[in-house]
Steps between C-alpha positions, in 0.01 A plus 500: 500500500586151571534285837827401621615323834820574622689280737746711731728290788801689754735342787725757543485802725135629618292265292194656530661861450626368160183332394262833581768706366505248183071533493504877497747518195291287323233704582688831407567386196340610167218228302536274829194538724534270830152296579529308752796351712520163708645472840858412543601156559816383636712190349793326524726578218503314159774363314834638743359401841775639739343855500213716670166426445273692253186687507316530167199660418329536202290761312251493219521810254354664216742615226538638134820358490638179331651238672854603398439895559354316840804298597707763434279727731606206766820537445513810564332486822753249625793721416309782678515300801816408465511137362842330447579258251616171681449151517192342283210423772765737790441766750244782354450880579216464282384261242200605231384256281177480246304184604203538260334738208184393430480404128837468523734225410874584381854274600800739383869485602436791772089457578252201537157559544380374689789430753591164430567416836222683669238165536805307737568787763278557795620821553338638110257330496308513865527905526401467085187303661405784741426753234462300168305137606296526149784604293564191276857289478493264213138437511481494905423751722758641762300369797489130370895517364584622834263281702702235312893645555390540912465054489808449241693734686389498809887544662555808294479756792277807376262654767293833514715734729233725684750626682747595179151601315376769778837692476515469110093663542687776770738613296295531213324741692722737593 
């Protein structure tokens, strides 16, 4: 089995439904196993600002699939929840994407591993932090990289929702 993080991001509807809906059909789903998940974190949106805010979360797993067998797991996922195809960087029901694989490097037309824009967003790479610090990101750990993004980009808004995190634990629950 190899280690994956997965980043996963919503501002549509009842974010935190979505995300611990997203969560348990990760976990549901066969050669995924879950292992630990960060708190949410709320930001303002990236790219097309004149929409909600997101949360994001994101989850380490163990798998014994391959990146592309795993993207495509994402995908479906997203259609599961309902995800629309709109505007690049738009409005999301849910958005899945593979931030890192361990021993992995790979840039193809459809995946990049890892994300190639995961080390200049806040809101991947602080919830990455919570639950990966000693994972490794071109020869740096997590912490450090985003010990270094919170200075350069200290006006990208991404804070630990408590609030948005104890409902996402609630519902979970049930």
């Amino acid at each position: 089995m190899a280690e994956a993080a997965l980043g996963l991001g919503t501002n549509m509807g009842d974010r935190e439904a979505a995300l611990s809906r997203a969560v348990a059909l990760l976990e549901q789903m066969p050669g995924v196993e879950v292992i630990a998940i960060s708190g949410l974190y709320a930001s303002a949106p990236w790219g097309v600002e004149d929409q909600p805010d997101f949360l994001n979360l994101c989850v380490l797993i163990e798998t014994d699939l391959g990146p592309m067998q795993l993207l495509h797991a994402c995908k479906a996922v997203e259609a599961e929840l309902g995800r629309q195809t709109r505007e690049r960087w738009g409005p999301r029901e849910m958005d899945l994407d593979v931030l890192m694989m361990p021993g992995v490097e790979m840039d193809t037309e459809t995946l990049s591993i890892p994300h190639p824009r995961m080390q200049e967003r806040r809101f991947v790479m602080e919830p990455l932090a919570e639950i990966a610090p000693d994972w490794v990101l071109d020869g740096e750990p997590i912490e450090s990289r985003t010990a270094a993004l919170r200075r350069r980009a200290a006006d990208q808004i991404c804070e630990r929702d408590d609030s948005a995190t104890r409902r996402f634990a609630e519902l979970r629950a049930r």
